[in-house]
Phi, psi and omega in degrees: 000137180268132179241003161309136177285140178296186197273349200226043187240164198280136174298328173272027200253163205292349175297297192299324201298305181322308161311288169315305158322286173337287161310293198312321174288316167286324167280345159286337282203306198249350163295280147354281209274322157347321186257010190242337178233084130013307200286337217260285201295321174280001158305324204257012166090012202280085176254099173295165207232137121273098052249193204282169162064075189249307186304323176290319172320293155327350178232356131293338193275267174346297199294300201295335173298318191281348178275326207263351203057024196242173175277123168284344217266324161285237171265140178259111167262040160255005186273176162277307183281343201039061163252140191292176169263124176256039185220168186305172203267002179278352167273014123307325172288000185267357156277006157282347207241032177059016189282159192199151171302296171347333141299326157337323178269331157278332207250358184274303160335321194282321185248019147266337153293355186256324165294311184283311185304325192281288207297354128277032171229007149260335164247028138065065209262120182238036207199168144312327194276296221281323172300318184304297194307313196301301194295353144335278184317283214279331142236084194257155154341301222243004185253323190278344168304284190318301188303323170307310183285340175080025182326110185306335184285007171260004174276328159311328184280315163313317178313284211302333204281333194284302175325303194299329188281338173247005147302335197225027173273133196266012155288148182309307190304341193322291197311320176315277221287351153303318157325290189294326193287331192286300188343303218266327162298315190302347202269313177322270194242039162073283182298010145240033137322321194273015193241005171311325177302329198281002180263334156283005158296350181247136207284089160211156170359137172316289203286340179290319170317293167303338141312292212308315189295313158301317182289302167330294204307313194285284201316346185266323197270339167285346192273330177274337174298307197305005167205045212290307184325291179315310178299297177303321180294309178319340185275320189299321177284279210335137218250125195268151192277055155298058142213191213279349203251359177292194163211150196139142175330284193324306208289284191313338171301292218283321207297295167334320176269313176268047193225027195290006190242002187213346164336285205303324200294287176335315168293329197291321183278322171289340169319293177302338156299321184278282226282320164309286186309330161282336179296311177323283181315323186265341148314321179232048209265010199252305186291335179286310186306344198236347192311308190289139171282170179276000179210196172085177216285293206281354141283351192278287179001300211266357186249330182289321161316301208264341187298306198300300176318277186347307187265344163318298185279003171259004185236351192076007191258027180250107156275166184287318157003289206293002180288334189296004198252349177290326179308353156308286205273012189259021172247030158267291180303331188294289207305333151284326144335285178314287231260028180051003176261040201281121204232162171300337179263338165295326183290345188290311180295338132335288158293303176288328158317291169331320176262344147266011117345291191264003175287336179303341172293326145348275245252334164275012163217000134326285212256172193214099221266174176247170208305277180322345191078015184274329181231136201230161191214143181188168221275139132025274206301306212291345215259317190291311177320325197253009151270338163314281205304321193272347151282354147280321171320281177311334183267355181278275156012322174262298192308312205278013180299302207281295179321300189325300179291330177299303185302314199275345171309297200293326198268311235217345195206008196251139183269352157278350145287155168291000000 
């Protein structure tokens, strides 16, 4: 039976609806028993905080100090971990509108459910292969870590998908209130300032683009002056992931330099990855450049996504959380799944997504941390894995790097477009 949806079927009609329930019910499902079985998430590579929702607790903790008149910015003993706020000063507001941690358990709920309903209706799940791939995905390690922790980056991820979806709405007003949901992520957590490009996904005139992406841009950048001081202490806290479970340039770098006794291992296994990946690129490198369309909702999806993760990892700051944003640009690889066109550089990006998805499971029953946890020791093989994981890191990283520039060429600079 063919269960592809026509091209022109109603978003609500019951052939789509049905996939998407699906994921979406199973991924609640293994979510639900992760918190309720402690034990289930660190089998899947998972180290849950007590009590559940500890990252929204912490940013409930903030709002009642700063509601309270006292400094969020220092160690808080209204947190459970007693950590200060490391995020911008608009997450403070939410102790004016009376949330308190005690509210931590309806508003975490509220907003994992509100995550699994946006992400499965960006990767659109329409067949049997593409449902298996979502759940693939959506229980994964570093996406059931976030929904445990109640992870502020999944209000990011709402943000970026309702913007792209009303960027590419044909009322006028769309592009304003699009406009404004990036404003408002970028004033939360800064880095998605760089997801500002995804706002030329809605189909107008080259130059009707470049207003829109200017006008954002001054309005945003006037919104981070206006509390400039709160942003620099923030950058200055705020904790970069030098340790063995981050992702970044800096980090395999820095992982390189204090590993000398285990280096040759780390390479032998990330080389051939990486030497794969130049081999890819330069097989399908036509295909990386031309892939993305130039316009519509899964290029808005797929540059806000892949731009943000990018500069996360050229910057260092991608904790396994921040993984949930590669699920952005994979409803670009589904929607070539569905639709039969599915080519070697989508499967390269797909596959290598998939398996870094899932190396934190790897790598929580390798490695064998010491009483602290500063050094950790394990066999050969563990050594070579986590050389593995961080050339797949750099290679999702580099292909949507090469779309990403493929797209702003075709959009912004091909003297034959419009």
């Amino acid at each position: 039976m063919n269960t592809q949806v026509p091209a022109g079927g109603s978003i609500f009609s019951w052939r789509r609806l049905r996939w998407w329930l699906l994921v979406a019910g199973i991924a609640l499902v293994v979510n639900a028993l992760g918190i309720m079985q402690p034990q289930l998430l660190k089998t899947l590579g998972v180290h849950p905080i007590n009590p559940p929702f500890a990252d929204l607790i912490a940013i409930l903790a903030a709002g009642e100090t700063h509601a309270a008149g006292l400094n969020a910015y220092a160690n808080n003993p209204l947190d459970p971990l007693n950590r200060p706020h490391v995020y911008g000063p608009w997450w403070l507001v939410i102790g004016q509108f009376g949330a308190v941690r005690a509210d931590a358990w309806w508003l975490g709920l509220l907003l994992a459910g509100s995550f699994l309903a946006v992400v499965v209706g960006v990767l659109n799940p329409r067949n049997v292969r593409t449902t298996l791939m979502s759940l693939v995905w959506l229980a994964s390690p570093p996406v059931l870590l976030a929904l445990e922790r109640g992870n502020n980056d999944l209000v990011i991820f709402i943000l970026f998908a309702i913007a792209v979806w009303l960027v590419t709405r044909p009322a006028p007003v769309a592009p304003i209130l699009a406009g404004g949901l990036l404003v408002l992520a970028a004033a939360l957590k800064l880095y998605p300032l760089v997801a500002l490009p995804a706002l030329a996904s809605r189909p107008v005139a080259r130059s009707r683009a470049w207003w829109m992406l200017g006008g954002t841009a001054a309005i945003c950048i006037i919104v981070l002056l206006s509390a400039l001081a709160d942003y620099q202490r923030t950058l200055t806290m705020a904790p970069e992931p030098f340790t063995i479970f981050g992702y970044g340039a800096k980090l395999s770098h820095h992982l390189l330099q204090t590993l000398p006794q285990q280096r040759g291992w780390v390479l032998a296994g990330g080389l051939p990855v990486i030497l794969f990946t130049l081999w890819a690129s330069w097989r399908w490198w036509r295909s990386f450049w031309t892939l993305l369309p130039t316009t519509g909702l899964t290029t808005g999806c797929y540059l806000a996504g892949a731009l943000s993760w990018s500069l996360c990892y050229v910057t260092t700051i991608n904790f396994p959380y921040r993984l949930v944003l590669l699920l952005l640009p994979a409803r670009l690889w589904l929607e070539y799944e569905s639709t039969g066109r599915i080519n070697g550089a989508i499967r390269f990006q797909w596959l290598v997504t998939s398996l870094l998805l899932w190396t934190p499971c790897f790598k929580e029953h390798l490695l064998v941390p010491n009483a602290d946890e500063s050094r950790y020791t394990g066999t050969a093989a563990t050594w070579m894995a986590l050389g593995v994981e961080h050339a797949l890191a750099f290679a999702i990283t580099g292909t949507l790097g090469v779309m990403a520039l493929g797209w702003m060429w075709r959009r912004f600079a091909n003297p034959t477009a419009t």
